[in-house]
N, C-alpha and C positions, 0 to 999 in steps of 0.2 A: 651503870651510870657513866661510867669513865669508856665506857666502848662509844656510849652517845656522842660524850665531845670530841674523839676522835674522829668521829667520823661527822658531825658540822663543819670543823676544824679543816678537814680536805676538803669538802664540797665548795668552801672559800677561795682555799688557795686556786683551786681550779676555776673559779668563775673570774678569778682574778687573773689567771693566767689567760683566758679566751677574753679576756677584755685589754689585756694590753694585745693581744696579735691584732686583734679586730685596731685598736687604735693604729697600731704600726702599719696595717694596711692601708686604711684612711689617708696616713700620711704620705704613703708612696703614692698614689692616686693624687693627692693634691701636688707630690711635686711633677709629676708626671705633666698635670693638665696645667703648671702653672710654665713646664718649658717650651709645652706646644701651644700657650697664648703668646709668650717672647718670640716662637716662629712665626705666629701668624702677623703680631703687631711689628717682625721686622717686613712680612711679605707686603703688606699696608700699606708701610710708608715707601719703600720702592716706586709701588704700583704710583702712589702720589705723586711723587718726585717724580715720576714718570709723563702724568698726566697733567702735570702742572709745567712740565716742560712742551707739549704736545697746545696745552691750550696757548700761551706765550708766541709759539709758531704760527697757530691760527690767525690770533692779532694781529702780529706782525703782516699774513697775508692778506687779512682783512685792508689793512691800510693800505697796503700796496694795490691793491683790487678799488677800493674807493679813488684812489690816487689818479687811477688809470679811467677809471668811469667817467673823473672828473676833465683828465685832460681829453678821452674822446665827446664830451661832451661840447668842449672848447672848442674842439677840431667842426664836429658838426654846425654848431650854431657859424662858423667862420666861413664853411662849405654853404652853406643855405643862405648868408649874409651876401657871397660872391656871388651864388647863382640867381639871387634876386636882381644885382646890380648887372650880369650878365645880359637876363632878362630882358632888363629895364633899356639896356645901353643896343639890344638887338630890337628892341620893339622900337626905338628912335630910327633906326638905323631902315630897319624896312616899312614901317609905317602902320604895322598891325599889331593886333594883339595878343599875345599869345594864344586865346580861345579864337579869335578867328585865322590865327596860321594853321591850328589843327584844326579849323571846319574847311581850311584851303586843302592841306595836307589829304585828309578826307575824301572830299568830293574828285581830287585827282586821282587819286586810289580806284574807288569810288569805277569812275568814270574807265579808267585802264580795265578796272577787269570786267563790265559790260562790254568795252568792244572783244575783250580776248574772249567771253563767252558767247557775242554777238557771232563773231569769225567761227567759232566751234559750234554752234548750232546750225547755221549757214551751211557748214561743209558737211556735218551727220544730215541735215534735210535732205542736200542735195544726193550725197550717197544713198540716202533713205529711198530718196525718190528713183535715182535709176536703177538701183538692185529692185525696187517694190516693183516700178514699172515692167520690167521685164519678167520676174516672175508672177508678177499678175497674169499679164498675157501666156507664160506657160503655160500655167494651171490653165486659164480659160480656154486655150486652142486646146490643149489636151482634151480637157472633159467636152466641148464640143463634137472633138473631132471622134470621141467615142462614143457619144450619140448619134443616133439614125432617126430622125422626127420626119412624120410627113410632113408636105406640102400643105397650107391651109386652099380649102375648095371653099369657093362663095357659095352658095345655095340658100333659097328659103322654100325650092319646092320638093316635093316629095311625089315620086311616080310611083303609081300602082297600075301591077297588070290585072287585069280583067280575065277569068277563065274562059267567055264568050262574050262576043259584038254585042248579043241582045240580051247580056247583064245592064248595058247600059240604061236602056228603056225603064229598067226595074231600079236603076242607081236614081233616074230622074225620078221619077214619079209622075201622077196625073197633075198635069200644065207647071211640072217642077215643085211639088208638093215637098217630096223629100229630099231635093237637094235644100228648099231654103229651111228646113225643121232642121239636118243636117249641120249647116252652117250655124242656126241660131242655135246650136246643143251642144255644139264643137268651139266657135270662133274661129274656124278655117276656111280660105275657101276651096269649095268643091269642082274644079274646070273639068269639065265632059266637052272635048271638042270633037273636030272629025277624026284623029288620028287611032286609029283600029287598035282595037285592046288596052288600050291606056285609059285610065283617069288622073287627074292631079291636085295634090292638095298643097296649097300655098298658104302661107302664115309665117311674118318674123319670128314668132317662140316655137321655138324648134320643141320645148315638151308640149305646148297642146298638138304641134305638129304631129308628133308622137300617139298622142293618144286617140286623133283624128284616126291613123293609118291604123289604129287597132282597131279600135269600130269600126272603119270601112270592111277592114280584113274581116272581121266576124258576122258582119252584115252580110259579106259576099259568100261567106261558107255555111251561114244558115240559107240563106236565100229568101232568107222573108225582111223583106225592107219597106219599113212602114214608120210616123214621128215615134210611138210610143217604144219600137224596139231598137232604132233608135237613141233615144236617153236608157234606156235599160243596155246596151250596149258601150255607151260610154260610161257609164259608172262603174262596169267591169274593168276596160281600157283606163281608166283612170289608177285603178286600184293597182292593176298588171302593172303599171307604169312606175307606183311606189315601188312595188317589188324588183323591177329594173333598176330602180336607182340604189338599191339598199345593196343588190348585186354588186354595182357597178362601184360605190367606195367599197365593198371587198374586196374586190378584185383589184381595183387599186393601189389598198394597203399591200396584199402580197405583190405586188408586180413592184414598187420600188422597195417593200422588204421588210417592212416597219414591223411586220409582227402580224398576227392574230389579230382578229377583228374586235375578239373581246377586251382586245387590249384599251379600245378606243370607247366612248362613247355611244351607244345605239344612233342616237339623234342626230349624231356628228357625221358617225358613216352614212347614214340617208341623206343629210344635208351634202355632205362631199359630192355622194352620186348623185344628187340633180343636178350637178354642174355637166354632168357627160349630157347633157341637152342643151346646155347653154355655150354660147359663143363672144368673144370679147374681139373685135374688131376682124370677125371672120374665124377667129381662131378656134378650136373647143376649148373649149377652161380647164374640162377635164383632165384632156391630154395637157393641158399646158401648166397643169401643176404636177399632173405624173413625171413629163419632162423636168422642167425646174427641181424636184425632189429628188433626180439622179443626178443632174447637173451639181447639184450642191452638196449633196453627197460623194461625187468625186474630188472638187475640189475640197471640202473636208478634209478627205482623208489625203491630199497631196501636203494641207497644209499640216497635218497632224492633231487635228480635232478630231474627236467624237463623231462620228457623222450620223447619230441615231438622232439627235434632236433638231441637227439642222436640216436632215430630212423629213423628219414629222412640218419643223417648221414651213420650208418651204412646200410641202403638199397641201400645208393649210390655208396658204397667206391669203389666199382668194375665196376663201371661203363665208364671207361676207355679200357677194357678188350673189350669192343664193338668195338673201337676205335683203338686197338692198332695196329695193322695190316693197318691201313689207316695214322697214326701218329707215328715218330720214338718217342722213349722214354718209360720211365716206366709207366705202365699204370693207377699209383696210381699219377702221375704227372700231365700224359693227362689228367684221369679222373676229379681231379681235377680244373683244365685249366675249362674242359668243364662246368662244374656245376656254376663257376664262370660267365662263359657266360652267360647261363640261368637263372641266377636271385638267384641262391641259398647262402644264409647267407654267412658271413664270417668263421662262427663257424662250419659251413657245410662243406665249402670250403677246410680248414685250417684238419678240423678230416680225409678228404678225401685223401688230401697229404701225412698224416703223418701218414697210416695205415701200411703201412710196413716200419717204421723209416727212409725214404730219407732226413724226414722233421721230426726237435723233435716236439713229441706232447707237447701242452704249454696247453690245456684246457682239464677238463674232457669229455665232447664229444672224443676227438681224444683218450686219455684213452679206454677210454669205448668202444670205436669203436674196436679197436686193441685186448679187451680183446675178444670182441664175435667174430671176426674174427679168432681167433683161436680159442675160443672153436667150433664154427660151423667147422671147418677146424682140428681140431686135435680129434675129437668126433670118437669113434670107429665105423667103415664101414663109414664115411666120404668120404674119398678119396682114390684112388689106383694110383700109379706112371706110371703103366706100358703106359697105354691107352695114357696119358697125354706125356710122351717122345715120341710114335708113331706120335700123332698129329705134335706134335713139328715139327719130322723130316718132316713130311710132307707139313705143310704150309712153311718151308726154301725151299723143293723142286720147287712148286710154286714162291716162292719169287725171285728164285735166276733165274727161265725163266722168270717171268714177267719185269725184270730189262732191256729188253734187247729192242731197235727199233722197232717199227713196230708189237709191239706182244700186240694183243686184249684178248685172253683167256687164261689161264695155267689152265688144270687139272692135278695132281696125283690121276694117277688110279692105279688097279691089287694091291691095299694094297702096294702103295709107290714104283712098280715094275716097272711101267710106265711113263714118263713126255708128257703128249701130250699139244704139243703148238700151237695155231693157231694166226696165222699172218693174217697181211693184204696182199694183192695181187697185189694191187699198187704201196706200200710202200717196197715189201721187192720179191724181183725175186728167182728162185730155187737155185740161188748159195750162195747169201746172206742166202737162209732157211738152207743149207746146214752147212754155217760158226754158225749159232746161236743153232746147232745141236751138232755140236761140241766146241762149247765155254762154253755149257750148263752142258755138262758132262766132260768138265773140269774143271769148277766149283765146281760141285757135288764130284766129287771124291777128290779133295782141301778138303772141307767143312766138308764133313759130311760121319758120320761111320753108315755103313749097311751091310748088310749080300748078299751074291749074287750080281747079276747085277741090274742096272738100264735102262732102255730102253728111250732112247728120242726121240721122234716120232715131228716133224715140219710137221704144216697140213697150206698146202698153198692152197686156193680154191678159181674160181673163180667161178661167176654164172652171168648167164647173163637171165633176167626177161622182159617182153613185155605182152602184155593186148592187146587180139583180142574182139575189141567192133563192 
């Protein structure tokens, strides 16, 4: 029992002892944290005393800053009080008012640098003009002088030789039988004179001329010449003659260089080649776009262009002139229209419109086009007028009978002396031939100035055909 309370007895004192250290600690910890709140409450008021000298300063600048806002404001309103009275004392003084000094002020401004830009456009034009003039003329003697064109030769007839004198008798036929079936199956005429070995076929369209001299040719190398072979001989000559022209734009595209023929249109290159039969004031059109399409092609390339479209263009630009007898209008319009059809550029299109100014030219192509179109065209032995009025008057002769019902053929024969029309037989009776006979050359004498008479011949025929099999 006494071993028990000694040992209670310690467990006391010891709990007694860990509670006063624990307390002694407690207190160094409070004094601890109560000398670092005296640091921080001296760091405190410092910083205060600090910042409260700091805001004091600001005031102070504050007012001096107001102070100053107030005396420039003085100063302004005293500055803008004088220049009103300035103003006012100069508007007395010259008689205007301020907004009309500055629309004065203005308009002389104004007025000064129109002429200094007047003077300066003046002297670049002029410069413009003798540097442009003179290399114009380079370039164009240049490229002239590097072409070699023929002379154009007048012609509307075509000479054929005869293998023998008494082919002729067989050309004529019984009382002339087959020359007039000839002419009425052709529209040419057929002259058998005395001159030995020769015959001659005369007509202004040089393609039925064409196709005249191929049926006579095969007439003469069969040797049976009669109406029926005849028309069976010109529908061959006709055909051959497509073929010649489809030839002739090929051989044109490779001869100024444009390329392969598949490059182009089918339609277009047979259109191009019936112009190698056609003639524009004597001239062939042919050659005279071949020409033109080299011409503009060299100046091209002196000027530093592209020369592939402005030689496309200028080999097309007349390419309407095939056309124009089929479509009313200018043939630099038509032709244009057409080219558009077939696929060719806008810049193609557009130089083809505007070669004879209907249309301003707006790109160098159209330029360039227009220049070789006259030099090809105004080149000495170029062109002759006469032949070209002749034609004229002659395809209006044609025109002005083909306008009429019932009328399948119009030739001008006898060199524009003759109208022979042929009708159909169905469609138009001997009294009706009779009125288109005389409506025809009343027309003509209306229209058109010629020497002598005209003759209008209406061929009304019928034929009645049967096959013994």
């Amino acid at each position: 029992m006494g071993i028990a309370q000694d040992t209670g007895t310690g467990s006391s004192l010891l709990l007694l002892l860990a509670a006063g250290v624990l307390i002694g600690a407690l207190a160094l910890a409070v004094v601890g944290a109560l000398r670092a709140l005296r640091r921080r409450r001296a760091e405190l008021d410092r910083r205060e005393a600090w910042l409260t000298a700091e805001l004091h300063r600001l005031h102070l600048h504050e007012d001096e800053l107001a102070a100053r806002a107030a005396e420039a404001e003085r100063v302004r309103a005293e500055l803008a009080e004088q220049t009103t009275e300035n103003r006012l004392l100069l508007e007395r003084t010259a008689g205007l008012t301020s907004a009309q000094a500055r629309d004065e002020v203005v308009r002389t401004a104004e007025a000064e640098a129109r002429r200094d830009a007047a003077l300066t456009v003046r002297e670049i034009e002029r410069q413009a003009v003798v540097e442009g003039e003179g290399r114009a003329r380079e370039i164009i003697a240049s490229s002239v002088q590097r072409l070699a064109a023929e002379h154009t030769a007048e012609t509307v007839v075509t000479t054929l030789r005869l293998p023998s004198e008494d082919m002729k008798g067989r050309v004529i036929g019984r009382e002339g039988r087959n020359i007039r079936a000839f002419e009425a199956v052709t529209g040419v005429n057929l002259i058998v004179d005395d001159t030995p070995g020769l015959v001659q076929l005369s007509c202004f369209d040089p393609v039925r001329r064409e196709s005249a001299r191929l049926t006579l040719e095969s007439l003469l190398t069969d040797g049976r010449i009669h109406p029926a072979r005849i028309e069976e001989a010109h529908e061959r000559s006709r055909s051959e003659v497509q073929r010649l022209c489809i030839r002739a734009g090929e051989d044109a595209l490779l001869t100024v260089g444009i390329g392969a023929a598949g490059e182009m249109e089918p339609e277009l290159v047979r259109t191009l080649g019936t112009l190698r039969y056609r003639t524009s004031y004597g001239q062939n059109v042919l050659g005279h776009l071949v020409e033109s399409a080299h011409l503009a092609g060299m100046m091209a390339a002196e000027l530093g262009v592209d020369p592939e479209p402005v030689r496309r263009a200028a080999l097309l630009h007349d390419i309407g002139k095939a056309l124009s007898h089929q479509v009313a209008g200018s043939h630099a319009l038509i032709g244009a229209e057409f080219a558009r059809r077939h696929g060719e550029s806008a810049e193609v299109v557009h130089a083809i419109a505007a070669h004879h100014g209907e249309v301003e030219a707006k790109t160098v192509e159209a330029v360039l086009t227009q220049a070789a179109d006259a030099c090809s065209a105004g080149r000495p032995g170029a062109r002759k007028e006469s032949v070209e009025a002749y034609v004229r008057r002659l395809e209006r002769l044609e025109e002005i009978a083909r306008a009429h019902d019932g009328v399948t053929k119009v030739y001008a024969m006898q060199a524009g002396r003759e109208v022979r029309v042929m009708v159909q037989p169905e469609m138009v009776d001997d009294v009706r031939a009779q009125e288109i006979a005389r409506e025809v050359a009343r027309q003509v004498r209306e229209e058109l100035t010629y020497p002598g008479q005209i003759r209008i011949t209406v061929v009304r025929e019928s034929r009645a055909t049967e096959f013994a099999r």
